[in-house]
C-alpha positions in Angstrom: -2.0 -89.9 -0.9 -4.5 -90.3 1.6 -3.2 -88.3 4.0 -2.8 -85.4 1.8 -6.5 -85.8 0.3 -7.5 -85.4 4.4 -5.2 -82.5 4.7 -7.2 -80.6 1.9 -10.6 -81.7 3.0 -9.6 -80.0 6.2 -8.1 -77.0 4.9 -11.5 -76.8 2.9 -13.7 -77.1 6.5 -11.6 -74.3 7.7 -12.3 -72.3 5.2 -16.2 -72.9 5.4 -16.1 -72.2 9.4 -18.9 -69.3 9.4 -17.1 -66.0 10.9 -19.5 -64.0 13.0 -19.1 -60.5 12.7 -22.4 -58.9 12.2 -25.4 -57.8 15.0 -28.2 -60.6 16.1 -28.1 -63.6 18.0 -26.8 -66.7 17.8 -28.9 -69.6 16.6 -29.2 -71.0 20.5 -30.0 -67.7 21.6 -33.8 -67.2 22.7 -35.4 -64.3 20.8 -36.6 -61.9 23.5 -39.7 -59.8 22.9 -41.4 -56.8 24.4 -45.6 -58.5 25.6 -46.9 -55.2 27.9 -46.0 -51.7 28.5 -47.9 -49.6 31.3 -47.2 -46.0 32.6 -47.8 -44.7 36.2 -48.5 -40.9 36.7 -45.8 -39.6 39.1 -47.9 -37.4 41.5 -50.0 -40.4 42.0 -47.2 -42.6 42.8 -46.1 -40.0 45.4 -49.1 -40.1 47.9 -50.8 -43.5 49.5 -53.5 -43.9 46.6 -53.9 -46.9 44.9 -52.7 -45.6 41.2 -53.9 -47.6 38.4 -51.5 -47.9 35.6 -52.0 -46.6 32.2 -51.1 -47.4 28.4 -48.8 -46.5 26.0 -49.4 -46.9 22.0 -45.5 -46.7 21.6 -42.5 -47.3 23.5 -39.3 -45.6 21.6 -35.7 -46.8 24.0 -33.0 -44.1 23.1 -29.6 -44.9 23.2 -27.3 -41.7 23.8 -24.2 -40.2 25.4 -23.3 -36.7 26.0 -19.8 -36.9 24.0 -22.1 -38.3 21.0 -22.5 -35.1 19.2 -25.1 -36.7 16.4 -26.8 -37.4 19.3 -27.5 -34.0 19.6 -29.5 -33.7 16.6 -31.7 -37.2 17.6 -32.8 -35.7 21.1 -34.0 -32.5 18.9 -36.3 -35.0 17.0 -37.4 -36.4 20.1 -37.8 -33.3 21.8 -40.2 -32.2 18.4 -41.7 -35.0 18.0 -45.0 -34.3 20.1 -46.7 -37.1 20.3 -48.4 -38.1 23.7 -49.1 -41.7 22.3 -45.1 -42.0 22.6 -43.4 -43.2 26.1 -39.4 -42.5 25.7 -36.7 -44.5 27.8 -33.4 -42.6 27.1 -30.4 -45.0 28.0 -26.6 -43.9 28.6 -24.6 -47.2 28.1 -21.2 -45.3 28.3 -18.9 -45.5 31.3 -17.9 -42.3 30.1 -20.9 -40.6 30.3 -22.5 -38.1 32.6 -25.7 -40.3 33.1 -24.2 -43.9 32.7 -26.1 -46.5 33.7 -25.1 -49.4 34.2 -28.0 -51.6 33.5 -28.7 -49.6 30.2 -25.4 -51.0 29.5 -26.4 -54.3 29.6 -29.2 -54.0 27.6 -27.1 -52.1 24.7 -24.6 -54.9 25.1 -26.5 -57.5 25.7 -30.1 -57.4 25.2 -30.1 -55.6 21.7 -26.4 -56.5 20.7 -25.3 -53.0 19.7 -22.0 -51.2 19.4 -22.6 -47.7 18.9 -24.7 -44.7 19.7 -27.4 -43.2 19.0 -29.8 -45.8 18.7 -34.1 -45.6 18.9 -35.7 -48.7 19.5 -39.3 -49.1 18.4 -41.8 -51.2 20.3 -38.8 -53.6 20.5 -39.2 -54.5 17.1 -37.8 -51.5 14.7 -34.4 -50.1 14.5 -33.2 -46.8 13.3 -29.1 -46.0 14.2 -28.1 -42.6 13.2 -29.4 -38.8 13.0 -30.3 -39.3 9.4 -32.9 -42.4 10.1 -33.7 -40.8 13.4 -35.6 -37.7 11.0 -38.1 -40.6 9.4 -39.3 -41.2 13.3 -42.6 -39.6 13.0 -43.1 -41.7 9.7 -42.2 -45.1 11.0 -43.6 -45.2 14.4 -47.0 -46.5 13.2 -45.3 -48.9 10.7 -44.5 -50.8 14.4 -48.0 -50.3 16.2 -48.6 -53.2 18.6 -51.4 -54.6 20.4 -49.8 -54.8 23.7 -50.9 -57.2 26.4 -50.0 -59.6 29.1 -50.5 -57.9 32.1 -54.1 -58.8 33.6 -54.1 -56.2 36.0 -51.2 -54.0 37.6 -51.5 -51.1 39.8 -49.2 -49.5 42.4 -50.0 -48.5 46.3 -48.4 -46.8 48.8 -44.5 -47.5 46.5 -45.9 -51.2 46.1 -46.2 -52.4 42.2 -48.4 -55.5 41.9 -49.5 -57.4 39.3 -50.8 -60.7 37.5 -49.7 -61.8 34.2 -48.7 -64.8 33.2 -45.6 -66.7 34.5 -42.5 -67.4 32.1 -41.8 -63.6 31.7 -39.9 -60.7 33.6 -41.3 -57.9 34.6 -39.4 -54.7 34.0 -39.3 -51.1 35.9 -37.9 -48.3 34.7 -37.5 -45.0 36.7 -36.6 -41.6 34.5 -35.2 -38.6 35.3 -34.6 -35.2 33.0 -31.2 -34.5 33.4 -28.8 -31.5 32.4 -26.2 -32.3 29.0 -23.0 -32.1 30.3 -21.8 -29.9 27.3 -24.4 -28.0 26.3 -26.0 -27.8 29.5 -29.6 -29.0 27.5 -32.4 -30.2 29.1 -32.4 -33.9 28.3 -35.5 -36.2 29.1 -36.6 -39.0 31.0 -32.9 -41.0 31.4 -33.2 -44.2 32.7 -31.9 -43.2 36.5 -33.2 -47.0 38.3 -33.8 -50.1 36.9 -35.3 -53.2 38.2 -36.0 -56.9 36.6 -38.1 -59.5 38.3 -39.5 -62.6 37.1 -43.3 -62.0 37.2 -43.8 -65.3 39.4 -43.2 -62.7 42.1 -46.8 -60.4 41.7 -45.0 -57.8 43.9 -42.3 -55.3 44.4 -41.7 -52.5 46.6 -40.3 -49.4 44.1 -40.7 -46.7 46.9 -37.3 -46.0 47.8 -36.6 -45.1 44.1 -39.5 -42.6 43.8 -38.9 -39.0 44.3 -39.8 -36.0 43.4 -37.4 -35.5 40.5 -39.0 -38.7 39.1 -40.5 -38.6 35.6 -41.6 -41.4 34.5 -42.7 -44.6 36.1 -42.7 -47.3 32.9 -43.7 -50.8 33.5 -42.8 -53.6 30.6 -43.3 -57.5 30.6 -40.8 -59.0 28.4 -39.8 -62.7 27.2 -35.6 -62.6 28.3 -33.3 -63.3 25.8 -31.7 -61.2 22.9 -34.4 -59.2 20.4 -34.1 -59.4 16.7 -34.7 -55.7 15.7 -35.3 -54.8 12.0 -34.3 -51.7 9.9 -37.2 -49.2 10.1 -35.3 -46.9 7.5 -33.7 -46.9 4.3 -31.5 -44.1 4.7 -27.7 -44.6 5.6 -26.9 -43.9 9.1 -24.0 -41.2 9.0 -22.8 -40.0 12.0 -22.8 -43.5 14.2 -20.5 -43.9 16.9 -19.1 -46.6 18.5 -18.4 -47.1 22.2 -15.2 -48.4 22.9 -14.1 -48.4 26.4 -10.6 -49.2 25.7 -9.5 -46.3 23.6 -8.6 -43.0 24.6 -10.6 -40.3 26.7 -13.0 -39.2 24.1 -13.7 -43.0 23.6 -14.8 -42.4 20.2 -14.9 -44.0 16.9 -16.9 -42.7 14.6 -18.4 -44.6 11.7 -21.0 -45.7 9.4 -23.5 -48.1 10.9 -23.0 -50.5 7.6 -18.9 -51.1 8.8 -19.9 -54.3 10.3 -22.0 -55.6 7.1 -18.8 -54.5 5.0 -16.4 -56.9 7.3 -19.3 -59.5 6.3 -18.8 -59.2 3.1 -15.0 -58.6 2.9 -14.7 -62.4 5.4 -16.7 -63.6 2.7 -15.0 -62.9 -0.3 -11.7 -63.6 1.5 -13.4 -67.1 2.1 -14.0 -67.5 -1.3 -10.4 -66.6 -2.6 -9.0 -69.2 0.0 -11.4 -71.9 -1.0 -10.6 -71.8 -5.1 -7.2 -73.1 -4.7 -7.8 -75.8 -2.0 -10.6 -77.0 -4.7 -8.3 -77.2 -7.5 -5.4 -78.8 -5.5 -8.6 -81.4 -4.1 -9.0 -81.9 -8.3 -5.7 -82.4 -9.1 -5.2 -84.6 -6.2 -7.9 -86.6 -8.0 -7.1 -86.5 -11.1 -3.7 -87.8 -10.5 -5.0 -90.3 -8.5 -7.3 -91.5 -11.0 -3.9 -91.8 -13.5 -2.0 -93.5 -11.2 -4.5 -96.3 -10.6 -5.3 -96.7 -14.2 -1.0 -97.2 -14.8 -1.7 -99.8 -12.4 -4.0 -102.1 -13.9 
């Protein structure tokens, strides 16, 4: 009897075993955040002058490929969007794309969690997945306004970045290029052609050999490591996502809605559920008859 009242508490705990199938971190993950964001001018960067950096009200990190054909429709928002308050990073995670990189890989995979393109990241803090959210990105920009800081001075000489901030933090440095579309043979905007990541202990690094004259954009950030917690800066449904699976065929595509992996959530669930009603009557029964049997007894 005891044996089988251990079998169904165990059944039970199996049941109740949280399924991870959703975006985020886990709970022993650090939460990563974006401190500082500083800008150099190109041409300045290019001679022997001591170039002092400047800031940014917004930093918005695109994720695209060239096969993603929604993505079409979020570059034209970003191309419209004329705002010079706005620094843009445009990332190609995909080993199938023209302009993969692979350290924009890592920080679709890895640093942001995500699965599918296009993405725009706000200030590290807002999320919008999907040509339809990508239209409100005029509205919501300010809705993610941050006071940035951490970096007490930073300046660049002769292809030599230096800086103080405090330590704990890496410091991050992105190169762009514009580069052609591989389809559509569009001009696309500063792509993410170099990246490097240093802990800001160091004060120094030497960026000159990654400088050129097709160079567009020199962005500085200072960020806590770890994995961010983004939130939804839309309401709207994000038709039109498309995830990035290396293992399927050429085109490597999927496409989907962006709220698939909240409907798996919610289909584990409810499976969970269905499997736990008849371990709990069999538990009751168990104990019921348990309860009869001890009262023959006496």
């Amino acid at each position: 009897m005891r044996f089988r009242k251990a079998l169904v508490c165990i059944l039970i705990l199996l049941v109740l075993i949280p399924t991870s199938t959703g975006q985020g971190a886990q709970s022993d993950d650090e939460t990563a955040s974006i401190h500082d964001v500083k800008t150099f001018n190109v041409q300045c960067a290019l001679t022997n002058e001591t170039c002092i950096a400047s800031s940014t009200t917004h930093l918005v990190e695109y994720f695209s490929a060239d096969w993603c054909e929604p993505c079409n429709l979020v570059s034209a928002e970003l191309n419209a969007l004329n705002r010079t308050d706005v620094t843009v990073l445009q990332h190609h995670p995909s080993p199938l794309d023209l302009h993969f990189l692979s350290d924009s890989k890592f920080r679709f995979e890895t640093t942001y969690g995500f699965w599918g393109v296009p993405d725009l990241v706000l200030n590290g803090e807002g999320l919008l997945t999907g040509p339809s959210q990508s239209q409100e990105l005029g509205l919501v920009l300010d809705n993610f306004s941050r006071e940035w800081s951490g970096f007490t001075s930073i300046s660049l000489n002769n292809g030599t970045l230096s800086w103080v901030s405090e330590d704990g933090d890496e410091v991050h440095v992105w190169i762009t290029e514009n580069g052609v579309h591989e389809f559509n043979n569009q001009d696309q905007i500063n792509i993410v052609h170099h990246h490097i990541a240093i802990g800001s202990e160091n004060q120094t690094l030497d960026i000159s050999s990654l400088i050129n004259e097709n160079t567009t954009n020199i962005v500085v950030t200072l960020e806590s490591p770890g994995l961010f917690e983004l939130r939804s800066a839309s309401t709207l449904s994000s038709q039109g996502y498309v995830l990035i699976d290396e293992d399927s065929d050429e085109s490597g595509l999927e496409i989907t809605k962006q709220g698939h992996e909240y409907d798996m959530a919610i289909a584990v669930f409810g499976l969970s559920i269905a499997a736990l009603i008849p371990a709990l009557i069999m538990y009751a029964r168990l104990v019921r008859k348990e309860h009869v049997l001890s009262d023959e007894s006496e």
